[in-house]
N, C-alpha and C positions, 0 to 999 in steps of 0.2 A: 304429500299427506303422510307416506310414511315414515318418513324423515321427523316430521311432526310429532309424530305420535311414539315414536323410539324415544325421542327427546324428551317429551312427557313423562316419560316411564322411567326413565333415566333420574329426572328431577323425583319424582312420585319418590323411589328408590331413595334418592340420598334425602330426602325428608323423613324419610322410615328410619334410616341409618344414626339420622343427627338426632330425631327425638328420642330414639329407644336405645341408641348404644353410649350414652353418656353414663362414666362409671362416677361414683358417690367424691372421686377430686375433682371432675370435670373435664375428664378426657373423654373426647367423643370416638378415637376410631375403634378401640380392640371389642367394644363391645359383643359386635354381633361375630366374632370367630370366638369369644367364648362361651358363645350361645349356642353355637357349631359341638362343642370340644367336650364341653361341662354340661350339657342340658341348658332346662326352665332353673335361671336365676332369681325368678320371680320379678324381674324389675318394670315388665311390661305391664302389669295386674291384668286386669280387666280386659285390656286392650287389644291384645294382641294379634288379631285381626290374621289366624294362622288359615293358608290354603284351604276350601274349601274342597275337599277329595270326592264326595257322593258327585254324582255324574247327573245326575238330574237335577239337584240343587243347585249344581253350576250352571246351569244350562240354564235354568229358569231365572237366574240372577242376570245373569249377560242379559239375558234381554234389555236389561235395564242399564245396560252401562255404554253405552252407546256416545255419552255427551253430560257432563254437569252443567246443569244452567245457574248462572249467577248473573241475573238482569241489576244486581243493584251491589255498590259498591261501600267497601269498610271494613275496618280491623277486624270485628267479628264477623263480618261474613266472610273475611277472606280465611279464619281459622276454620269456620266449617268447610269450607270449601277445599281446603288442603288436606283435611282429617279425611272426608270422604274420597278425595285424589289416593290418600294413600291406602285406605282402610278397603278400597276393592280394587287397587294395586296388588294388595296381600292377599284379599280373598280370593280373585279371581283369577290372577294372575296375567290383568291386560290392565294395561296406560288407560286412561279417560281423560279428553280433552275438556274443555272449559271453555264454553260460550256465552253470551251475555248477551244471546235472544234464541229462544227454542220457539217461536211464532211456528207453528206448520212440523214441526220436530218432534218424531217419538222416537220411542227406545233409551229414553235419559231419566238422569232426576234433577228436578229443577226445584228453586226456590224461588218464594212470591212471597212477598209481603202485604197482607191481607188489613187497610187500615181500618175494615169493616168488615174483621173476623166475627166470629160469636162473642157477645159480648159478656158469657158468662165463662170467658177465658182469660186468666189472667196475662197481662202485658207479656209475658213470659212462655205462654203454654203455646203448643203446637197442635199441627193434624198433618196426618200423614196419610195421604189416599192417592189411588190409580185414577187416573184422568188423563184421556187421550192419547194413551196408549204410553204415558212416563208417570212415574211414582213423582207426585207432588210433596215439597216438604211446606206447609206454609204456616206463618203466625202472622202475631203484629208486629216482631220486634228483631232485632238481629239476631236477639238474644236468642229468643224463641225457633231461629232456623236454626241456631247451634245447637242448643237443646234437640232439637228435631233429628238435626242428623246424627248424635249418639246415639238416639231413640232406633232410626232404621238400624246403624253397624250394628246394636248388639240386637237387635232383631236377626239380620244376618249371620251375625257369630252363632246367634242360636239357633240358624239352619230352619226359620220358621219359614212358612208359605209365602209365599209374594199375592196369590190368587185371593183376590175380595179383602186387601191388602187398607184398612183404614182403624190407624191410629191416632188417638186425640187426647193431650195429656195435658192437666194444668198446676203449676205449686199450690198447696194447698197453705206455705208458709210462705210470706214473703222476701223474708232475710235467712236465707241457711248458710248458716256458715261453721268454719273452723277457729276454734281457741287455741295457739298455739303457746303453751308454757316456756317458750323457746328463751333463753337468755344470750346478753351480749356478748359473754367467752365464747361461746358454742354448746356450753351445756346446754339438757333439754330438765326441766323440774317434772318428774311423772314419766319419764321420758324412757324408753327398753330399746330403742331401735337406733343405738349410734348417737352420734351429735346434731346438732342443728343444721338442716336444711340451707339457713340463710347464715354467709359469710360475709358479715360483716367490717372484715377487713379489708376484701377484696372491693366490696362494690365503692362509691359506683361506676368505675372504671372497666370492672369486670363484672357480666353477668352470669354465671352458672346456665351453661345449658338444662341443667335439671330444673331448674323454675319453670320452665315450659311445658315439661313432661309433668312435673305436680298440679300447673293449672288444667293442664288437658284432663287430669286423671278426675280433678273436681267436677269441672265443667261437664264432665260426662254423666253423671251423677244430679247435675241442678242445682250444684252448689255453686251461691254467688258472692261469696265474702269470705275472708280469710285476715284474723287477727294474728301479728306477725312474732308478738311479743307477748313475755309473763305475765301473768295480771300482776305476780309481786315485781310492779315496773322499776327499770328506772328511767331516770329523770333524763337519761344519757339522750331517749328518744325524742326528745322534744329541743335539743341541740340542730342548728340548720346543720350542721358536717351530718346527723342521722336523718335527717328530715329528706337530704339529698339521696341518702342512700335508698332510705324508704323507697323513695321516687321511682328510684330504678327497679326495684323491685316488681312495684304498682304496674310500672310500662310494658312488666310479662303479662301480668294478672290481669290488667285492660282489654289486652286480646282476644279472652276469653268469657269476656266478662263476668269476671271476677273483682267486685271493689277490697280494696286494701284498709283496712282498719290498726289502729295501735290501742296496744295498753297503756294507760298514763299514772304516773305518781302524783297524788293528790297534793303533793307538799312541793310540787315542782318551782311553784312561783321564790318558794325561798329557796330552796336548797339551789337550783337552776339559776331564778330568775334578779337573786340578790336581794326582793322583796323583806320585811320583817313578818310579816306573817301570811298564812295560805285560809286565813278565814274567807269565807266563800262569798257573804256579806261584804268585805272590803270592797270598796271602789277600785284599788288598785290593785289588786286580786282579779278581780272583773278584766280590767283593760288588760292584765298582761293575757289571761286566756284567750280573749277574741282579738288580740296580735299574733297569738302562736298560732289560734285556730287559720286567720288568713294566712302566716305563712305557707301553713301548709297547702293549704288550696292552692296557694300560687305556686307551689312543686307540682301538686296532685292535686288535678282538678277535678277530677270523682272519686274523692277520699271518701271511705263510709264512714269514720265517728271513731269513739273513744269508747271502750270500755274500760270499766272503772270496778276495782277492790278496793275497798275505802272499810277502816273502822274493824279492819278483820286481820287477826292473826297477827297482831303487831302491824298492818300498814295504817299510815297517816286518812285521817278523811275530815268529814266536819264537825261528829262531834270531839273533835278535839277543842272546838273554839265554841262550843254548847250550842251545834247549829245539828240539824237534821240532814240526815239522808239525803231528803227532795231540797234542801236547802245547797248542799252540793251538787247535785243533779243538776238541777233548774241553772247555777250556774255554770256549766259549760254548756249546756241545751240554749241558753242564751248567746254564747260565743259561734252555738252553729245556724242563729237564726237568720243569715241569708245565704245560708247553703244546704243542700241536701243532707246532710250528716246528720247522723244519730248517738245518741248517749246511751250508751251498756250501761245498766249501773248494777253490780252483782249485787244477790240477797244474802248470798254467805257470810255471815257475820253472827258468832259469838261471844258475851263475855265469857269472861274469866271468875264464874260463881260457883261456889263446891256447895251449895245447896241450889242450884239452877240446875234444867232439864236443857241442855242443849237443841234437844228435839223442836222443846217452844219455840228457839230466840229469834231466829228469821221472821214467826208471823207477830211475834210480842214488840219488834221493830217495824216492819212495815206495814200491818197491815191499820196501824194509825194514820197512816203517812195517805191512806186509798182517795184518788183523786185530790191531792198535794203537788203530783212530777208534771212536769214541762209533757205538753205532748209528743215532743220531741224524743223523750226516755222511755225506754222497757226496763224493765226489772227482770234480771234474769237469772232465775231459779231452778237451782240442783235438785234433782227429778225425786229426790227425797230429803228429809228432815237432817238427815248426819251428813254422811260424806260418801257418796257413790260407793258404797256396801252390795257384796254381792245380791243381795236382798235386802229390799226396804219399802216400808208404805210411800205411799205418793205424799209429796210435800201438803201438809196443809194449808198452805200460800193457796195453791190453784184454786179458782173459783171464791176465794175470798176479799180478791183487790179487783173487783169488777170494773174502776173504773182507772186501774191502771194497767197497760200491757204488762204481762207476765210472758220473757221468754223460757223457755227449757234449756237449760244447761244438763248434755248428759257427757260422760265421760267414756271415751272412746278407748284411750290408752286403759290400761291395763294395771293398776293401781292397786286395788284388792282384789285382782282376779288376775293372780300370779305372775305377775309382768312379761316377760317374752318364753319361758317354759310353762304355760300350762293354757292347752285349748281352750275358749274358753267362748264361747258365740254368744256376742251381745245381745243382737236383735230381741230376746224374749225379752230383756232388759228393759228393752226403751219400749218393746209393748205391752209388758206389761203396768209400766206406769201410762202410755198414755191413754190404753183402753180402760184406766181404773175410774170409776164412776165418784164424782164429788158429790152427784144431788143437790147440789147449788140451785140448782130450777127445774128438780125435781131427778126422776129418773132419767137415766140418756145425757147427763152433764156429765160427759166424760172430763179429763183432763184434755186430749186432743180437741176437742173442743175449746176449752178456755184456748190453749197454745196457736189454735190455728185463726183466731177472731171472732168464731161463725157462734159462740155464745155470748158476749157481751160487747160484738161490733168494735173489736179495736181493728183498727186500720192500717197500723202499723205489727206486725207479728213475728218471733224471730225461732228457732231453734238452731241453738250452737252442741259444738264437738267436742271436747277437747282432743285435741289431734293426739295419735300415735304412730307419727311420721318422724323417721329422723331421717341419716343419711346411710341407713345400712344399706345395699344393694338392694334388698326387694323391699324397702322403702320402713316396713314392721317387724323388722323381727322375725318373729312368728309365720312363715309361709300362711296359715288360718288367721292370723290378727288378719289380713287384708280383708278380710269377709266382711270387721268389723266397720274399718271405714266406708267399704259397699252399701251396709245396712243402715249405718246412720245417713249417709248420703239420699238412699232411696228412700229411708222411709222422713226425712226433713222436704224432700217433694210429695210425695204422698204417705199419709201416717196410715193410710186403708191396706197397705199390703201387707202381706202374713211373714213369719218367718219362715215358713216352710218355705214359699215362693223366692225370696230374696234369695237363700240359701241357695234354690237349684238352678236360678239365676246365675250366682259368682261362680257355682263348681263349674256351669258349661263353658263360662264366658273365661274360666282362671287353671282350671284342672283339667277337666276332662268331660268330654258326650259320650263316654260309655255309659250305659244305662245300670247296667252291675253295680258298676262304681260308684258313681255318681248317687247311687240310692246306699250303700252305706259311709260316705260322705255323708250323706245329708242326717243320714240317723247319728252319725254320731255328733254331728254340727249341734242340732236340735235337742240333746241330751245332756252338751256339754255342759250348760249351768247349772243345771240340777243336779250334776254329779260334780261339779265344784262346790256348790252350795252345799251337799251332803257331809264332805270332809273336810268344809273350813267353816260353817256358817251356820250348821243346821235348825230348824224349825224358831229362827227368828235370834239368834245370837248373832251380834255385830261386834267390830273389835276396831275403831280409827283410832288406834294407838302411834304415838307418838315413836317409840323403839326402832322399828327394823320392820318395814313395809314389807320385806320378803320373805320374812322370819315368821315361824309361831312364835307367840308372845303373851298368853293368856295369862299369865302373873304379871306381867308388868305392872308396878303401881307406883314408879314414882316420874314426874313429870312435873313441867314448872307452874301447871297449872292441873285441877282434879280432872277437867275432861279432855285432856291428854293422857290415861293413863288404860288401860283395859279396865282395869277392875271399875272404873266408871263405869261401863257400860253393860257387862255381864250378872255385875252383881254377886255374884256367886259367894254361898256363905252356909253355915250347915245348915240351911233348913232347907232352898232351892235354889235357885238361878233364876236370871230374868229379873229385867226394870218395868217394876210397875207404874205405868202410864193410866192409870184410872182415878176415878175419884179419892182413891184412897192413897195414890201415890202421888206424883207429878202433874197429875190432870191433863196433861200431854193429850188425850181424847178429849177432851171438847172443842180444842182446835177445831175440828171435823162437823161436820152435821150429823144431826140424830141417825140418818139410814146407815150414817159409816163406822159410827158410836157403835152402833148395835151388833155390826158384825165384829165389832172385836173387842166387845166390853166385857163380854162373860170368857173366863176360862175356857169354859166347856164346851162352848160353840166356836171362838175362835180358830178359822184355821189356822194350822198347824204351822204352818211356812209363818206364819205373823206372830205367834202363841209368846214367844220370847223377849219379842217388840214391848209388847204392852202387861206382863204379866210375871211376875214373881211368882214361879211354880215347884211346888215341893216335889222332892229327889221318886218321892215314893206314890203322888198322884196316879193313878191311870189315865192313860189320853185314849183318844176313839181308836187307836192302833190294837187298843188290846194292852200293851206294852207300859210301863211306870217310864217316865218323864227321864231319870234313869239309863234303862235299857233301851228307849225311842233314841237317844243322844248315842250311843253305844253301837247301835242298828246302825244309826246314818253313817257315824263314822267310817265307819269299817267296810259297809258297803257301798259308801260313796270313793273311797281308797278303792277299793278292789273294782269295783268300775272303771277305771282308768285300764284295767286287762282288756276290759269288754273292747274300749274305744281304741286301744293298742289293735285288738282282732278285725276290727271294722276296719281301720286302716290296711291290717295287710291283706283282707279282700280284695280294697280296689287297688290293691298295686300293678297289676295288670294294667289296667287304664290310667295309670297315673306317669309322668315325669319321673326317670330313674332318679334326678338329683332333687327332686321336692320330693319324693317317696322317701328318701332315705334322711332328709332335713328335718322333716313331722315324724318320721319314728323315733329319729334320737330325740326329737323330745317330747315324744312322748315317754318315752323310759325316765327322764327327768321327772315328766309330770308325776309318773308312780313313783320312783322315790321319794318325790316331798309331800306326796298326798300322806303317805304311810306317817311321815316328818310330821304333818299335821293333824293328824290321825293322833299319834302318840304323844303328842304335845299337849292336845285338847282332855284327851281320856287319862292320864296321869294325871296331869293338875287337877280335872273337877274331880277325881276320884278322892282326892284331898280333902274335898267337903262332904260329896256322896256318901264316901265310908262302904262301896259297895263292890265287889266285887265284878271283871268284867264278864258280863252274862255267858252262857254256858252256849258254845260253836264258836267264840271267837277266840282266838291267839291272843293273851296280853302282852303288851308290849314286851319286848325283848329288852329294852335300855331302860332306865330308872330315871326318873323326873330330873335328878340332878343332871344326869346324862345327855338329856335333849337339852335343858339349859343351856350347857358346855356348848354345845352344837349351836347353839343362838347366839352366847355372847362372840363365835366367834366376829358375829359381821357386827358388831357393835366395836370390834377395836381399828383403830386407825392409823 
């Protein structure tokens, strides 16, 4: 027996060794001696599953480690089954054996597949309760004991009670998944954290150890689908040489149960398929997709679907051949009808009109099309009207295609919220779009609502990611970006949890259980967007300028189209700033229903955060601050700049409790952050002061460099 259980421990061990010490080439030994040498390289996240030291915690845990039951056999239950081998391997510091009947057995934790769970549990959810003296994990589904057993570890990681020990958790979405921008070089489009994950030179020959540690890291989370490639696809993916790669891919991701998805180019049948045209309509158009679509089954037989950019930003789609949307849609929806597979079809799509309001185009397109798409198709739509802006109202799509699934497309990486130097915690992000009230059927018609099914009974429901994962060591970048994939992860299984909670979640399970610490962590987690949105964005200014994503850019105004350009969007001119969206403008509000009309149709009531969204306000206006429109813009800047001290000081509070090498990874950049806050700071208040004609208010510094100055400083990353 004890030869047994050494041996256990031994295997437990080199599973620990191979999923966590693979470096971003795919070497797996050095990893963990430079885990020893250098510290937390961040590449464990969430996971890490470190000794558990308090002596009573330990003790009350062992009770339970006596034996893993796994009475039923499978790829996914043998991942849960290894996750939890290792994960109180590391916690506990003892081997656990693995038997496949605990009849008459305590002291363990076992699994049971329940095919007469509660039935207000989806196929996926679990319960975790004490019974008979072993912590039961049980669902309906494989899925749902994997799910179950990350549920206990980070129950564990967080040192919570075992006593009166019953957890019960169901997705509230049914497809959560990742958007991966990933291209076939290795580039990542949107991308701050290194190159692409997926080598596709190598496969399928060779698999990257680190595909196992990115599905673990999913899977842990409830994410069950993972889009491998750009939406601006190519056609390369639908080649059988990629189609095999894919496969190999798929064969990590299966384990976890995780389905595998691609992005597809619309135009593929010709450019690909030697066809003379990719009209959707064609009969032979038709056949070549539901040839591709089976090949691929027959690599990957739980492929999840296609998603689709079509008719957007220069990619090909149907109205090229004066067919709609759902007319492209409904044609590959047909190609997956005797398979499980589903069709992405994105809402992102604008012309190219210098008297058009961008804001409108996605619903002045689809929502003609409401009850048009295959049932087979979501439509899935960016969590606002532009382009994932630090700030923006909730897309007026939701609640107005009642009878087409709308999924939530939010953006994970870091795009206009400073790419891998500046803190920046999403989470408010995605709640506050999806606690925003559409009134669709009346009050309480949230958006999460529309996105989760539970308002207009779709059946199918999806919220996506755009990943910001590449292949840097601690997978973002950003030691803090990881918070971000935590948050979108947690809250695509349930949209009910707060950002407070998610937040002190990741710090116990990623940072630190000092309590000191850990509480100004979290304050400054929870502050970060509001103090990004002070110095780059304030009270309702947006900027998806085409120029320099990293750069201030507020003059930019030329671009191959008007709404590429800033001056599109800001407006700014001597009398005020801000694009008016009212009757008198753009009409951009009527999209909405009257109760959402109301709250942002008068200047004067308008909050403030939205005021700039929908309204052309003079330099010299008073707003409810007291402050002229003016000096409100002046205020933000400056002390949303100078906040970034504050969040520098929060940090070196909890240095104590924190990782000598992530303590000192988030300070330098946080120094970065406050230099380019100031960057943007000075970029914003020199230009509009151009139109303003006002001096900046009396307590604040004017800038040090002259408008031409910070220019010079932008166009450097413009040269090539």
């Amino acid at each position: 027996m004890m030869k047994s259980r050494f041996i256990t421990f031994l295997g437990c061990l080199l599973i620990g060794f191979k999923l966590f010490a693979a470096d971003p080439s795919g070497a797996e030994a050095s990893g963990a001696e430079a885990l020893a040498s250098d510290g937390d390289d961040g590449y464990r996240l969430w996971l890490k599953y470190e000794a558990v030291k308090n002596a009573s915690v330990r003790s009350e845990y062992s009770k339970y480690a006596a034996f893993i039951g796994q009475p039923v056999a499978g790829e996914i239950m043998q991942s849960a089954t290894q996750e939890l081998q290792m994960g109180l391997g590391k916690l506990l510091g003892k081997s656990v054996n693995v038997t496949e009947s605990f009849a008459g057995k305590s002291g363990g934790i076992a699994f049971k597949i329940e095919t007469n769970a509660d039935t207000t549990q989806r196929v996926e959810g679990y319960q975790i309760q004490l019974s008979g003296g072993n912590i039961i994990v049980s669902s309906k589904s494989q899925q749902g004991i994997l799910y179950g057993t990350f549920a206990l570890l980070r129950h564990m990681q967080m040192q919570l009670p075992i006593k009166g020990l019953n957890l019960a958790s169901s997705p509230k979405v049914r497809y959560r998944m990742l958007n991966h921008w990933d291209n076939p070089d290795g580039t990542i489009e949107r991308g701050y954290a290194g190159q692409s994950l997926w080598k596709w030179y190598e496969l399928p020959e060779r698999v990257d150890p680190r595909y196992a540690d990115y599905a673990r890291a999913n899977a842990s989370l409830g994410i069950n689908g993972t889009v491998l490639n750009n939406v601006n696809a190519s056609a390369r993916f639908m080649s059988q040489e990629y189609i095999v790669k894919v496969a190999a891919v798929a064969n990590v991701m299966r384990k976890y149960g995780i389905k595998t998805y691609l992005s597809v180019y619309f135009a593929a049948p010709k450019t690909l398929g030697g066809l003379k045209t990719s009209d959707p309509l064609d009969p032979q158009v038709r056949a070549w997709w539901k040839e591709k679509v089976a090949q691929i089954y027959k690599e990957i037989p739980d492929f999840g679907g296609f998603l689709v950019k079509a008719n957007s930003e220069g990619e090909p789609g149907p109205q090229d051949y004066g067919r709609t949307h759902a007319d492209g849609a409904n044609m590959l929806a047909e190609a997956f009808q005797p398979y499980e597979g589903i069709v992405v079809w994105r809402a992102f799509v604008y012309k190219a009109d210098p008297n058009a309001d961008r804001f409108k185009a996605a619903y002045e397109e689809f929502v003609p099309l409401d009850g048009k798409f295959d049932p087979k198709v979501i439509v899935q739509v960016k969590n606002g009207p532009i382009d994932f802006q630090p700030r923006e109202p909730f897309s007026p799509l939701f609640g107005n295609m009642p009878k087409t699934p709308l999924g939530m497309e939010f953006q994970i990486t870091q795009e206009y919220l400073g790419f891998a130097t500046h803190a920046v915690y999403e989470a408010p992000i995605f709640k506050e779009c999806l606690d925003s009230d559409t009134y669709v059927n009346g009050a309480g018609s949230t958006v999460a609502k529309v996105v989760d099914g539970s308002l207009h009974n779709y059946s199918r429901t999806l919220m996506a990611g755009v990943a910001n994962t590449g292949n840097s060591r601690n997978w973002t970048g950003h030691p803090l970006a990881q918070a971000n994939w935590y948050a979108f992860g947690r809250l695509s299984w349930d949209h009910q949890l707060s950002s407070e909670q998610i937040a002190r979640e990741w710090i116990a399970l990623t940072l630190t259980q000092n309590q000191k610490a850990s509480g100004h962590i979290t304050a400054l987690m929870l502050r970060s967007r509001e103090i990004y949105v002070d110095y780059n964005t304030p009270i309702g200014l947006s900027r998806p300028w085409m120029g320099v994503h990293f750069a201030p850019e507020p003059w930019q105004n030329k671009g191959s189209r008007p709404d590429w350009t800033a001056v599109y969007y800001h407006r700014a001119d001597s009398i005020g700033l801000g694009f008016d969206r009212t009757a008198s403008g753009s009409n951009a509000l009527a999209q909405y229903r009257p109760e959402v009309q109301q709250q942002w149709n008068n200047p004067d009531q308008t909050p403030l955060p939205y005021l700039l969204w929908f309204h052309h306000v003079r330099w010299d206006k008073k707003l409810n601050t007291g402050r002229t429109l003016w000096e409100e813009l002046c205020t933000r800047f400056y002390t949303g700049a100078d906040s970034v001290l504050w969040m520098q000081q929060q940090w070196d509070l909890a240095k104590p409790g924190l990782d000598p090498q992530v303590y000192a990874d988030v300070a330098d950049r946080l120094k970065v952050q406050r230099r380019e806050a100031i960057w943007w700071r000075d970029a914003w208040v020199l230009y509009l002061q151009t139109f303003a004609k006002q001096p900046v208010p009396a307590g604040f510094e004017p800038p040090k460099q002259t408008l031409e100055e910070v220019k010079k400083s932008v166009n450097v990353y413009l040269i090539r």
